[in-house]
Structures are given as structure tokens and as C-alpha cells.
C-alpha positions as CSV (number, residue, x, y, z in Angstrom):
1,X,64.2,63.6,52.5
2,X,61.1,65.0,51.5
3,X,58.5,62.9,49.1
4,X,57.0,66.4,47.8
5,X,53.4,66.1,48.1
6,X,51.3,69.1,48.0
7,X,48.7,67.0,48.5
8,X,45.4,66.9,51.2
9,X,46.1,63.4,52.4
10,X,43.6,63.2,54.9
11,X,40.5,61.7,56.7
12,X,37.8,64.4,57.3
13,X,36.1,64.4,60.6
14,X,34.7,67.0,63.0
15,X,36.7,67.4,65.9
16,X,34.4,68.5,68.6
17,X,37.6,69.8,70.8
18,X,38.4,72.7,67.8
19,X,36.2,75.4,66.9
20,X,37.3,75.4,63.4
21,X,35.5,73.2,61.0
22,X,36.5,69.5,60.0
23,X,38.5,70.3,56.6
24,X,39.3,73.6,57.2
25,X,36.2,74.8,55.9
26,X,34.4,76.9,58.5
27,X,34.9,79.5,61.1
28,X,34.6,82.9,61.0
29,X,35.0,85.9,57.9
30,X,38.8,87.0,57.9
31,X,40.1,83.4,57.8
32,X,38.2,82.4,61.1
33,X,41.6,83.1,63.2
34,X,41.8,84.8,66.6
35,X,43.7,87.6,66.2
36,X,47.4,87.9,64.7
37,X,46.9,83.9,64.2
38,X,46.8,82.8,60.4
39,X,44.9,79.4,58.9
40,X,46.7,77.5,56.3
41,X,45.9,75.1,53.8
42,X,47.5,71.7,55.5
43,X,47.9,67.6,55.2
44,X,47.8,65.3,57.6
45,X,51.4,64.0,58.1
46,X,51.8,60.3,57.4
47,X,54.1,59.6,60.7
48,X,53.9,61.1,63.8
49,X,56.5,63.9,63.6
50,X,59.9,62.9,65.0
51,X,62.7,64.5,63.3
52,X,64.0,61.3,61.8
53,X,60.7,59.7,60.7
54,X,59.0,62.4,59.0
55,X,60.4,62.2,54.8
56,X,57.1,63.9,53.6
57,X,55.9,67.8,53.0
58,X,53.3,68.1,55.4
59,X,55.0,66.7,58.1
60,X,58.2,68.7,57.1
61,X,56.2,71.9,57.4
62,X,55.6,71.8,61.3
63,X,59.2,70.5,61.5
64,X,60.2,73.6,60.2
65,X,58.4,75.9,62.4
66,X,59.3,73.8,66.1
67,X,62.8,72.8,65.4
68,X,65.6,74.5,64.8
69,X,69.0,72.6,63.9
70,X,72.5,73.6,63.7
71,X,71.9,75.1,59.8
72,X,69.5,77.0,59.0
73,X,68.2,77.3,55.0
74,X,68.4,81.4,53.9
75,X,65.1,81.5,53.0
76,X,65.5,83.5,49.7
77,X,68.5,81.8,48.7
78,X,68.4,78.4,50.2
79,X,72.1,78.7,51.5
80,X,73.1,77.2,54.6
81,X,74.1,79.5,57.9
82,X,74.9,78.8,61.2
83,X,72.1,78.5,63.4
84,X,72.7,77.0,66.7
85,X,76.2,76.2,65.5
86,X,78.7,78.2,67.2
87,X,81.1,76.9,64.7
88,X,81.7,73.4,62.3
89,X,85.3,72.9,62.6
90,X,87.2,70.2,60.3
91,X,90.7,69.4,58.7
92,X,90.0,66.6,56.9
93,X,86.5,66.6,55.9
94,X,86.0,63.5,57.7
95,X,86.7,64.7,61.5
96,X,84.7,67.4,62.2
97,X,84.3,69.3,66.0
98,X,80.9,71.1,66.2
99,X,80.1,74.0,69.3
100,X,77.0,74.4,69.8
101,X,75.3,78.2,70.7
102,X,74.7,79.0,74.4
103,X,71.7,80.3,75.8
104,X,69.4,77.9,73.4
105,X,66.2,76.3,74.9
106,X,63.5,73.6,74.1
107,X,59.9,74.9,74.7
108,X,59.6,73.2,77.9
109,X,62.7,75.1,79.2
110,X,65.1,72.0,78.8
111,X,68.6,73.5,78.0
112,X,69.6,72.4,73.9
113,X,73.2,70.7,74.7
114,X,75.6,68.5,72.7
115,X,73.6,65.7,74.2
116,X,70.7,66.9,72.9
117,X,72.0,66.3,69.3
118,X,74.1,63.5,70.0
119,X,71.1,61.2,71.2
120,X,68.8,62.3,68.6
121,X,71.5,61.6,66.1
122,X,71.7,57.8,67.7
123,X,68.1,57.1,67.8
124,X,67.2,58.4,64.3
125,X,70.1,55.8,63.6
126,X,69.0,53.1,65.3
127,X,67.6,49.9,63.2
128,X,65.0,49.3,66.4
129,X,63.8,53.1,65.8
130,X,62.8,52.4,62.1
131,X,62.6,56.1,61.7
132,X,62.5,56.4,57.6
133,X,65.7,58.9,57.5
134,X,68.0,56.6,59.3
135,X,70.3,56.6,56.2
136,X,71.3,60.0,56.8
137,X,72.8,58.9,59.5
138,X,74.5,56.3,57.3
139,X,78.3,58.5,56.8
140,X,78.8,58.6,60.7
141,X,80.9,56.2,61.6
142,X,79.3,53.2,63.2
143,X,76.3,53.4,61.4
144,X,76.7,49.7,60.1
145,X,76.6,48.3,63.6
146,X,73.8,50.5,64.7
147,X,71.6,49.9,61.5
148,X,73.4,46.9,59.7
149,X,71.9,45.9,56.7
150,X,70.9,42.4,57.7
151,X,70.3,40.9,61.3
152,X,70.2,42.7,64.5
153,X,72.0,45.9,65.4
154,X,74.9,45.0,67.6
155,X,76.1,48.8,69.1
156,X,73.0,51.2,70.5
157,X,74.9,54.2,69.7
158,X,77.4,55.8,66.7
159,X,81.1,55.1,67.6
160,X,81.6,58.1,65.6
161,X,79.7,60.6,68.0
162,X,81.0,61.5,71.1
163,X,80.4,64.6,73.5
164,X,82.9,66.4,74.8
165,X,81.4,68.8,77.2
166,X,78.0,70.6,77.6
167,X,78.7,72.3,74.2
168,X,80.8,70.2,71.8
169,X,80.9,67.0,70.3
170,X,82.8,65.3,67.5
171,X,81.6,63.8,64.3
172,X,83.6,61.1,62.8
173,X,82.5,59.9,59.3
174,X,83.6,56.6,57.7
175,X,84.5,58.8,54.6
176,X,85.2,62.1,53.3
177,X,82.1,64.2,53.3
178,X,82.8,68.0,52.3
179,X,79.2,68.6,51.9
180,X,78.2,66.9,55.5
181,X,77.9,70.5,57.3
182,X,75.2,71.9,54.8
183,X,73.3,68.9,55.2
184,X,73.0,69.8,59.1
185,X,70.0,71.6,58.4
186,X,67.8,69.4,57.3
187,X,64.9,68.5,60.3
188,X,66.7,64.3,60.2
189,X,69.2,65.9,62.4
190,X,66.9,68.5,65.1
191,X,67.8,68.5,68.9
192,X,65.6,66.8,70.9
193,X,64.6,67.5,74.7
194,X,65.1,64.7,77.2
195,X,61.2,64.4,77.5
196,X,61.2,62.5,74.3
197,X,62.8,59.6,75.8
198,X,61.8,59.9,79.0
199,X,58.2,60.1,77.9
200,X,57.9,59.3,74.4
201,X,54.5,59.1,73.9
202,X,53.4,62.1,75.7
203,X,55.8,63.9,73.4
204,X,54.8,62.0,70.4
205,X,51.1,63.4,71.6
206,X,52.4,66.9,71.8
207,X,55.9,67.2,70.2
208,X,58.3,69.7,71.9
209,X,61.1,71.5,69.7
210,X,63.3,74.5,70.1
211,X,61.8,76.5,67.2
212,X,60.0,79.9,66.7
213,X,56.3,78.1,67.3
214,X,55.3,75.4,69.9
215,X,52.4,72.9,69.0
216,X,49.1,74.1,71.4
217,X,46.6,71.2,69.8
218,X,46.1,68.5,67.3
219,X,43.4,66.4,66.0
220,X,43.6,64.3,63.2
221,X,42.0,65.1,60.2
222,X,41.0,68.7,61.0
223,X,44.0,71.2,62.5
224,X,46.6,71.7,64.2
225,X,47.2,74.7,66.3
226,X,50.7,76.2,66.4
227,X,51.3,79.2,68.4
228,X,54.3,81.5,68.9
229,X,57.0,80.7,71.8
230,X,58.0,83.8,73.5
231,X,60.6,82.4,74.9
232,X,62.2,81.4,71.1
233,X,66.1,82.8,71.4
234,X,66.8,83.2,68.0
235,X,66.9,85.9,66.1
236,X,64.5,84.9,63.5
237,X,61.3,85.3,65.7
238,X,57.6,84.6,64.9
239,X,56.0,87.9,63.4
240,X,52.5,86.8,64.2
241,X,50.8,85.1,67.1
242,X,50.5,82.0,65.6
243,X,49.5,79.7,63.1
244,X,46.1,77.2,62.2
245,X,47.3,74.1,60.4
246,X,43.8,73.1,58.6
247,X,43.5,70.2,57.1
248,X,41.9,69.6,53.6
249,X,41.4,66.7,51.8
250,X,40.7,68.7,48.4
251,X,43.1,71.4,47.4
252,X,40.1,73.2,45.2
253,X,38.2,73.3,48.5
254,X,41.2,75.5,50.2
255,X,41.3,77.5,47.6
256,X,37.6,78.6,47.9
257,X,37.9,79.0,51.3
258,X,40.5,81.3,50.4
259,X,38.6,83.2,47.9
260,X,35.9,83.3,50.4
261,X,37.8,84.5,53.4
262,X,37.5,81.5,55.5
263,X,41.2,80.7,54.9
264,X,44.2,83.2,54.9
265,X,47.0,81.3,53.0
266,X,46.9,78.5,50.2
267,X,50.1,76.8,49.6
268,X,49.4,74.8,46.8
269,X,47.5,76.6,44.0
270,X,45.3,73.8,42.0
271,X,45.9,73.9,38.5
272,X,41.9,73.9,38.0
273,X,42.0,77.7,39.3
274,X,45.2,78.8,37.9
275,X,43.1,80.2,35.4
276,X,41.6,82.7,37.6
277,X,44.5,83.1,40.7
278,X,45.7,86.5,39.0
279,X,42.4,88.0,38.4
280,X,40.8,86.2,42.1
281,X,43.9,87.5,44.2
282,X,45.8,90.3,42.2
283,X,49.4,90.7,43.8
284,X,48.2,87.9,46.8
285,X,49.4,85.4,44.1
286,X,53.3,83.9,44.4
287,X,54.4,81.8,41.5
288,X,58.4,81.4,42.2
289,X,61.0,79.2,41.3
290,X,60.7,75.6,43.6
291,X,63.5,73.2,44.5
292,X,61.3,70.7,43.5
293,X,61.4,68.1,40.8
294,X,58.5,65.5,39.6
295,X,58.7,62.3,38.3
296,X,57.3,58.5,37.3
297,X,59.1,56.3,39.6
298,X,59.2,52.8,38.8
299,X,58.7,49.4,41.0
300,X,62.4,47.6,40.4
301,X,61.3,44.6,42.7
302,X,58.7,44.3,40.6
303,X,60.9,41.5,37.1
304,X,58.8,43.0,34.6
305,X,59.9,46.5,34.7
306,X,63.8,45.3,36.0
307,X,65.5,43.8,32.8
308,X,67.5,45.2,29.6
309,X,64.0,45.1,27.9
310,X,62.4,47.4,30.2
311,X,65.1,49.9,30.4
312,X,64.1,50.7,26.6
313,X,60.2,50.8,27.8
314,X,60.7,53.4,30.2
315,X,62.9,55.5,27.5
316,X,60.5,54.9,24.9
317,X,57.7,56.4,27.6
318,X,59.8,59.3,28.3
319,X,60.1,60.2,24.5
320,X,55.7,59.4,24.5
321,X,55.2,62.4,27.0
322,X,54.7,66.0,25.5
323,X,56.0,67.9,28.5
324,X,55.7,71.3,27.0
325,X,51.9,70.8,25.7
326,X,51.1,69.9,29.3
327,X,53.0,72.4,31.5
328,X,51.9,75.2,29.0
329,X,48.4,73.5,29.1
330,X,47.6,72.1,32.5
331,X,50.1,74.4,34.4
332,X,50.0,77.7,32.9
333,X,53.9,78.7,33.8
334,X,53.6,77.0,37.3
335,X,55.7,73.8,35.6
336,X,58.9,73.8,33.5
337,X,59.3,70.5,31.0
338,X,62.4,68.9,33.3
339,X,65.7,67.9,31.1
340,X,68.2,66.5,33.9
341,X,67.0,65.1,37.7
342,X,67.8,67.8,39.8
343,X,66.5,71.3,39.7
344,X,67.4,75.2,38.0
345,X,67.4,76.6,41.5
346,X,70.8,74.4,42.2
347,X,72.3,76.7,39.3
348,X,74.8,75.7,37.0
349,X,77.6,75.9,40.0
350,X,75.5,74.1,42.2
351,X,74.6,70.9,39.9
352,X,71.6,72.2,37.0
353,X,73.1,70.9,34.0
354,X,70.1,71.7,31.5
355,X,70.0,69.3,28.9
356,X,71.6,66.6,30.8
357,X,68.5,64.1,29.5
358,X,69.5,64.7,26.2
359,X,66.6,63.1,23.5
360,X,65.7,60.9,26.0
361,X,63.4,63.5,27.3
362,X,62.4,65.0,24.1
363,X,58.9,64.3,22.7
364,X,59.5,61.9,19.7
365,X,56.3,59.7,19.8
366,X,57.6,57.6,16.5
367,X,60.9,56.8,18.5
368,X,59.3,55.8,21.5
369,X,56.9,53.7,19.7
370,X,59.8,51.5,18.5
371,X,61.6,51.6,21.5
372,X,58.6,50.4,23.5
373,X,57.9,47.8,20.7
374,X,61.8,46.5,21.1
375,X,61.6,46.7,24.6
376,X,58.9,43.8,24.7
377,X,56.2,45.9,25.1
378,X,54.0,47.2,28.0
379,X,54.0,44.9,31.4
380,X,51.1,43.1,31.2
381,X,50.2,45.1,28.6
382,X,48.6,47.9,29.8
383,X,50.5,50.8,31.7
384,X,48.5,51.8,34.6
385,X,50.4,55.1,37.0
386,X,49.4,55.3,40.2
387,X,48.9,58.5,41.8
388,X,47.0,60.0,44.7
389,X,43.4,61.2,43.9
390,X,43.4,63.5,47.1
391,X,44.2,66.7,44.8
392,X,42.7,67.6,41.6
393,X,45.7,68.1,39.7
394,X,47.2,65.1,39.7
395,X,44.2,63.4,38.1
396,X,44.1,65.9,35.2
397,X,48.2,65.9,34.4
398,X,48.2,62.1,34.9
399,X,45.5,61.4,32.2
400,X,47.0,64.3,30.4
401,X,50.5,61.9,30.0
402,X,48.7,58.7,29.6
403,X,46.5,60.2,26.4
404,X,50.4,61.6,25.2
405,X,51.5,57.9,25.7
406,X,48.5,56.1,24.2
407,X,49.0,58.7,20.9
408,X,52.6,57.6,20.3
409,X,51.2,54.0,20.2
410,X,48.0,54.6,18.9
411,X,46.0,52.7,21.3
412,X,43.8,55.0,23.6
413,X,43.4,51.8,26.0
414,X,47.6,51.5,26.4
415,X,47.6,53.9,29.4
416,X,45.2,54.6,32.0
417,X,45.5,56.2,35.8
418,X,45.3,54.2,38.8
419,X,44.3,56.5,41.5
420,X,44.7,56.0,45.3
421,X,42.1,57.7,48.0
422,X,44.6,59.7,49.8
423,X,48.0,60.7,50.1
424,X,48.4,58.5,53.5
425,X,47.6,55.2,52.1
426,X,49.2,56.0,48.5
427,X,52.6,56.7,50.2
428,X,51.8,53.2,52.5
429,X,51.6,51.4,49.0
430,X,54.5,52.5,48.1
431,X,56.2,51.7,51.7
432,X,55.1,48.3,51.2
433,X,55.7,47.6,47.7
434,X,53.0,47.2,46.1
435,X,53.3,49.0,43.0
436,X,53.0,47.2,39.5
437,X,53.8,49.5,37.6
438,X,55.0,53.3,37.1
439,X,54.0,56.0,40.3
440,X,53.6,59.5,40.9
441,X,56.9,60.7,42.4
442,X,57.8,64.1,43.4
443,X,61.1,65.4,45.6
444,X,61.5,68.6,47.4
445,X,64.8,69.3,48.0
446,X,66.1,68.9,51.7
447,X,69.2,70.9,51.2
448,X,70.2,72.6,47.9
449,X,72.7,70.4,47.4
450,X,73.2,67.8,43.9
451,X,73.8,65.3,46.3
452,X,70.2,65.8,47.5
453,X,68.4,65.3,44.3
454,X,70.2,62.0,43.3
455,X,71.4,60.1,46.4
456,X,68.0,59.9,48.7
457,X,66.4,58.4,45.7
458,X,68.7,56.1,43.6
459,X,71.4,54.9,45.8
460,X,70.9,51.1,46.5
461,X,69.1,50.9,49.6
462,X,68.5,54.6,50.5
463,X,65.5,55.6,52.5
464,X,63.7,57.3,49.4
465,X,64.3,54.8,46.8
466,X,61.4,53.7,47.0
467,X,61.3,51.8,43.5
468,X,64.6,50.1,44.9
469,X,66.7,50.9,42.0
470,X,70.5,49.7,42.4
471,X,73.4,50.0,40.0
472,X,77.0,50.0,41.4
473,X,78.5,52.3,39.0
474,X,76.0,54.8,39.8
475,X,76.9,54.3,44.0
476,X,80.8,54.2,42.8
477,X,80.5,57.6,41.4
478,X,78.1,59.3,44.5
479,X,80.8,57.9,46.9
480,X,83.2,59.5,44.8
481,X,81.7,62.7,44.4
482,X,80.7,62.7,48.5
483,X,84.8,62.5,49.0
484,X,85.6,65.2,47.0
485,X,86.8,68.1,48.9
486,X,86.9,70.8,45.8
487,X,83.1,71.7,45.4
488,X,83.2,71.4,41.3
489,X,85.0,68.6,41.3
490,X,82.4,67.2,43.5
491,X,79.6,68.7,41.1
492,X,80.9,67.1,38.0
493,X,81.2,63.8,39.7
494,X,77.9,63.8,40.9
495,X,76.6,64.9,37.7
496,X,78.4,61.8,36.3
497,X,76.1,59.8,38.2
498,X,73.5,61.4,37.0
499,X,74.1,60.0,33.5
500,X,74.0,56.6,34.9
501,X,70.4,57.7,35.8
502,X,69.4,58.8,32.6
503,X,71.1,55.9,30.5
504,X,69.3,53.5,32.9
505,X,66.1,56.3,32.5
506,X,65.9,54.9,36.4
507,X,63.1,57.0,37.0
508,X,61.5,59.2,34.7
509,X,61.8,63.2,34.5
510,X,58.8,65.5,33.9
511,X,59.0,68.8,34.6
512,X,60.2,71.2,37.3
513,X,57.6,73.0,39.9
514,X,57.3,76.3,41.0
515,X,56.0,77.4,44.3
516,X,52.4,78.5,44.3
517,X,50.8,80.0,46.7
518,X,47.8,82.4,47.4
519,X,46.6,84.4,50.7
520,X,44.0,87.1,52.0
521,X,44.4,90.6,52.8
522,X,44.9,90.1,56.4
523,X,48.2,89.2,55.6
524,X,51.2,90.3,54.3
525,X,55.3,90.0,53.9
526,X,54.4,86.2,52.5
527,X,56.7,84.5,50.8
528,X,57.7,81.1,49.8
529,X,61.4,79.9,50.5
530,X,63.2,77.5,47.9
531,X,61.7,74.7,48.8
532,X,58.0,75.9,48.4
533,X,57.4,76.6,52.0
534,X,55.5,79.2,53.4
535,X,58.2,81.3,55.7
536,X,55.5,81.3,58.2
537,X,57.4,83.3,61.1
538,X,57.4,86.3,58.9
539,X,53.9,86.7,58.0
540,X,52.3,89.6,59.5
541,X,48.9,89.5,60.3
542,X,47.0,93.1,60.7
């Protein structure tokens, strides 16, 4: 479950052990690579990067390139293939029997078995683990004894796993899940090699996967080194030699590193240059349709913004924000104003229901005036969103929606930003609960599934509710739609629930983002995949 980021959440310092500058800003013309290696823009991640702990972009992207799962996401059309599944059998939806691929190795040489999946599966489960995407773990049978909801765990492992032989292993779930096998892609549910049990902390220090790249060197706050494993067996194999992670704490720095040739690929176009990106980089410019949604979240623990009252607030602040003005403003058609929770690359079929928001997310600043006004008012009395400072954009669009909001109530002192140094100690914050008031939240889609965009973040308890937002008839209808073997029947369930979400206006909807991205002309065959991700293994680098 991935908070979508795109930001530079990072401490700068020179790393005398890389050649590369601290902050990606140094090295050599022609992105400052050896050859048929390529630097990218990068973040720190906020955890180290097991599988099951890493919920975040940055982290996400390396998971990407070292791992590979049983699905694999088409990376033009985001639909889930077999990758090292042999073959997901079920009858039920609820039983299934999973082969996995011979001939499949970690880096080290370890052989991938069921094993290797079946005690990954049980550790990202585990309460004692506290990795942050336990919960999708949470249909396997077991799950409440392994990571109960209160007191100590009283089984190690899922009773619902079990290996069968080298190759197979069964799945029970404690319900119906038609979807389950397309969420089998996702980085939660990676192999991992005996090593990271056996030696966790050296492979915390140097993670080992079973992916197209292997990680040569990291250091904190400056790059990460990533270079191509010739022994990779599938057939989707790095098309360079490797790739340099650099880290940047300012996403207009990368980009004029770009511009200046001492960085080969930007990821995350700032909106203060989207101005110039066509006439800087020509055809190296990608603006394409993102599975990626953002949004103010709210803090539910928090009594002032968790009564009847403040359900009219938030609505009232929905109808205060002119999305259009500042997606055609800020975001020059990188942004789309957002009218449902989910996102137009599901597709109609797959969950987009435009409109779904109804008035609630059109700009009516007279109506949400009086809504805010019969709502009690502003918290406190001033509405301050918090938001990471680490990239430019969020600063401008941020003040952008406050000076909509103060408009409608025609007090320029109603609204004001409340910005956090980086990405790392804004997400920590929000780990800890510490908002008072309306954050910065964004989700990239893990799967291209409805169930994606709604679940991880509203349903009580999940690992990405991170306002901790709970309504039962909204967790009724999920369970529901989860159960539902015929896939529109699931769809229109699910989009049920979604109404619960907007008549609640749980979190607020703002618009929907494309994928950005800008690169030199060292490379080529770049392209972003539907979740905004560089599909770094088939860059070519001349």
C-alpha cells in the first residue's frame, strides 16, 4: 500500500564511500554514470526495505526492480500475469493451490521455493514483526491469532498456509476473495531467501531479492547503487547495466541536474518547470495517465474533526476548493479535478465511476460557507493542512487551496499551510498521530483493483488509514464486495462503499495525477507504467 509521495524526503550528506555527489548533484557530463548505468531522481525510503514494511513510493521503487512475486503488473496496462506462478488454482474462491515456476533463484543463488513465500507470508503477518502491510495478510486464515487486534499473538504462523512440496502450497482464506490472486503482485507478498532470517540485519544492510537488479551500495541520504543480475531467469531482463538511485531533497534541483546533464531521468516533474518541460526536453517529456489519486486526509482520533458537525465542515471544504482553477493553473494538464476516490485508469469496468462525488466536489464557495458555518465552524478556528515542504509543489498547490478556502469565507487568515521538513518525519507524524487537523494524502495504486483505492485507506483499522476513519456500513459493504465471485457484481458493491465515503466526505478528493517524468539523451525506450514508475529494466542506455 503505497502513500504516493513523489517527494525528496531526505537528509543531505556527502558520502565519502560514493563518487557521486551528496543530493545527486555532481558527477560527471552524461548523467555522471559508468557506462550503460542510468541516475535517477530518488527518496530516501522511510523503512528499511522488507517486502512487508515498505507502504511508500520510494521504497516501492527498489522493491520493484529486486523482487519479483507470483504476479507481475503489464506495464502498459496494469493487468496482472503470471510471473513465478506456475498456475493459481481455486474452486471456491476461498481455497486456492498455487505452483510455483522452477528454475527461479534469489541473487545469492538460494533456490525461490514454496517456503520461500510461505515464511515471508508469516512474518509480514506477524504482530511481533510490525511490518506496516501486515493487514494484507489479514484474509488468510489465521491471521487473528497471528496479528490479533489486542494482546499478544498466540500462533507464530497462518493456519491457512501450508506447503505441500518444494513447489506448492495452499492458501486458505477466512472468506471468499475472488480478487486475492491479482493482489499477488504487489511487493507485501515477495519471496524472501533464507538469509533474511538467518541473518537479518546483514540483509537488512544489503537486501537480497529475486528480481532483474541486485542492490551493489547504499548510503543514506545520497544513492543507492543498483546493478543488473545476470543470473535474473525471467524473461523480462534488465536492458541496461544498471541503475544510480540519487537522492534529492528538492525536486527543482533534479530537474536542473537534468537539464544540465548531470542526471539522466526525473520521475517527478515539479510543477515550477512544467512551464518549460516541452520546450527544455522536446519528446524526452512523458505526461501519462497515473493510478494515482490525491487527497486531504483527516485526523479521526483527533474529537474535533470526528462528530456530525464536522462531517458538514469537511463537505463545506470540499465545495471551498476550485479544483479546475488549480490543476489548469498550477498543473498545466499534469492534474485532473478528481470526482469519485479511485482513479480513470481503473475504467468504468474496473471501478471509475466519474461523478460519483456528486456536488460534494463541485466548487460552490456560497454553499460551503454555510455548510462550514452549520457545521460549528473551523477546529480551533483556523484550518492549518499539513504537508511535506521537501518538494516545491506541494507548497504552491497547498496555499493555492487554502486561499480558495479562505475566499469562500472571506477570511484570508481562515486557512494557512503547515509544512513539515521532509517526507520522513511528515510520514512519522502521521504514524504517530499527531495531526490536528487536515494532511496531505496521496495513494498510488498497488494493484488496479477498486478494492485498492478504498480498502487500504478507510477500512477500520487498515494499515493505510492513517486518519483512523471507521464506519461499519462502509466495512459491511467491502466484505461484501471482497465475496463476490462475479467481477461486476463485486464492482458495484464496492462502489457502494464508496458512497459511504463520500456521504461521510471521510477524506477529501482533489484531483487525479498523471505520471511525469523527464530524461536525457543517453537514454531511450522510457516509459512510465500505471502506477507512475519508471520501467527501469527497459531503458536503454547508448
Amino acid at each position: 500500500m503505497r502513500s504516493a509521495t513523489h517527494a525528496r524526503g531526505a537528509v543531505c550528506a556527502v558520502v565519502v564511500a560514493l563518487a557521486a555527489t551528496a543530493c545527486g548533484g555532481g558527477g560527471s557530463g552524461g548523467g555522471g554514470g559508468e557506462s550503460g548505468v542510468l541516475s535517477s531522481s530518488w527518496g530516501d525510503p522511510q523503512n528499511p526495505l522488507e517486502p512487508a514494511n515498505t507502504n511508500e513510493v520510494q521504497g516501492g521503487k527498489v522493491l520493484d526492480m529486486i523482487f519479483r512475486g507470483l504476479k507481475k503488473y503489464d506495464p502498459k496496462t496494469g493487468r496482472a500475469t503470471d510471473m513465478l506462478a506456475q498456475k493459481i488454482d481455486t474452486s471456491d474462491s476461498q481455497n486456492f493451490t498455487i505452483t510455483v515456476k522452477d528454475g527461479w533463484t534469489f541473487s545469492n543463488g538460494e533456490k525461490v521455493t514454496a517456503k520461500s513465500f510461505v515464511d515471508a507470508w508469516n512474518y509480514g503477518a506477524s504482530l511481533r514483526n510490525n511490518q506496516k502491510n501486515a493487514y494484507f495478510f489479514g484474509y488468510i486464515q489465521g491471521y487473528d491469532k497471528v496479528h490479533p487486534a489486542g494482546g499478544s499473538q498466540s500462533a507464530d504462523t497462518l493456519s491457512g498456509l501450508k506447503v505441500v512440496d518444494d513447489r506448492t502450497f495452499t492458501v486458505r482464506l477466512n472468506q471468499k476473495f475472488s480478487g486475492f490472486p491479482d493482489t499477488l503482485g504487489y511487493a507485501a507478498f515477495a519471496p524472501l531467501p533464507q538469509t533474511f532470517f538467518t541473518d537479518h540485519a546483514g540483509w537488512l544492510a544489503q537486501p537480497v531479492g529475486d528480481g532483474p537488479y541486485r542492490i551493489e551500495s547504499y548510503a543514506k541520504g545520497s544513492q543507492m547503487s543498483l546493478k543488473k543480475w545476470d543470473g535474473y531467469p525471467g524473461g523480462d531482463k534488465a536492458r541496461n547495466a544498471g541503475v544510480d538511485l540519487k537522492v534529492y531533497t528538492d525536486s527543482d534541483t533534479a530537474y536542473t541536474d537534468l537539464i544540465a546533464g548531470n542526471l539522466d531521468l526525473v520521475d517527478d516533474v515539479p510543477a515550477s518547470q512544467l512551464k518549460n518541460v516541452k520546450s527544455d526536453l522536446g519528446d524526452r517529456y512523458i505526461n501519462t495517465p497515473a493510478g494515482i489519486i490525491q487527497t486531504l486526509a483527516f485526523p479521526y482520533y483527533d474529537s474535533a474533526w470526528n462528530n456530525s458537525g464536522a462531517q458538514k465542515v469537511r463537505t463545506g471544504l470540499s465545495m471551498a476548493i476550485n479544483r479546475k482553477q488549480i490543476t489548469d493553473t498550477i498543473f498545466q494538464n499534469t492534474r485532473t479535478p478528481a470526482t469519485d476516490w479511485t482513479s480513470p485508469v481503473l475504467g468504468a469496468d474496473g471501478g471509475f465511476k466519474e461523478g460519483l462525488c456528486g456536488s460534494a466536489c463541485d466548487y460552490n464557495p456560497a454553499e460551503a460557507k454555510r455548510l462550514i458555518q452549520e457545521g460549528g465552524g473551523l477546529p480551533g478556528g483556523q484550518l492549518k493542512i499539513t504537508y511535506n515542504a521537501d518538494t516545491g509543489s506541494h507548497r504552491m498547490w497547498v496555499d493555492a487551496v487554502c486561499n480558495s478556502i479562505n475566499n469562500a469565507l472571506g477570511n484570508d487568515k481562515a486557512c494557512v499551510g503547515n509544512p513539515v521538513g521532509t517526507f520522513a518525519d511528515f510520514r512519522n507524524q502521521i504514524g504517530q498521530h499527531k495531526m490536528t487537523g487536515p494532511f496531505r494524502a496521496g495513494w498510488q495504486m498497488d494493484y488496479p483493483l477498486i478494492q485498492n483505492f478504498l480498502q487500504p485507506l478507510y477500512y477500520t483499522d487498515a494499515s493505510s488509514n492513517d486518519g483512523k476513519w471507521s464506519n461499519q456500513d462502509f466495512d459491511r459493504l467491502v466484505d461484501q464486495a471482497n465475496a463476490q465471485t462475479d467481477t461486476a457484481k463485486a464492482v458495484s458493491t464496492f462502489q457502494q462503499a464508496e458512497e459511504v465515503v463520500r456521504d461521510n466526505m471521510a477524506a477529501i478528493p482533489l484531483w487525479y495525477q498523471n505520471g511525469s517524468a523527464g530524461y536525457s539523451e543517453r537514454l531511450s525506450n522510457v516509459a512510465l507504467n500505471p502506477f507512475s514508475v519508471p520501467v527501469y529494466n527497459e531503458i536503454k542506455v547508448s
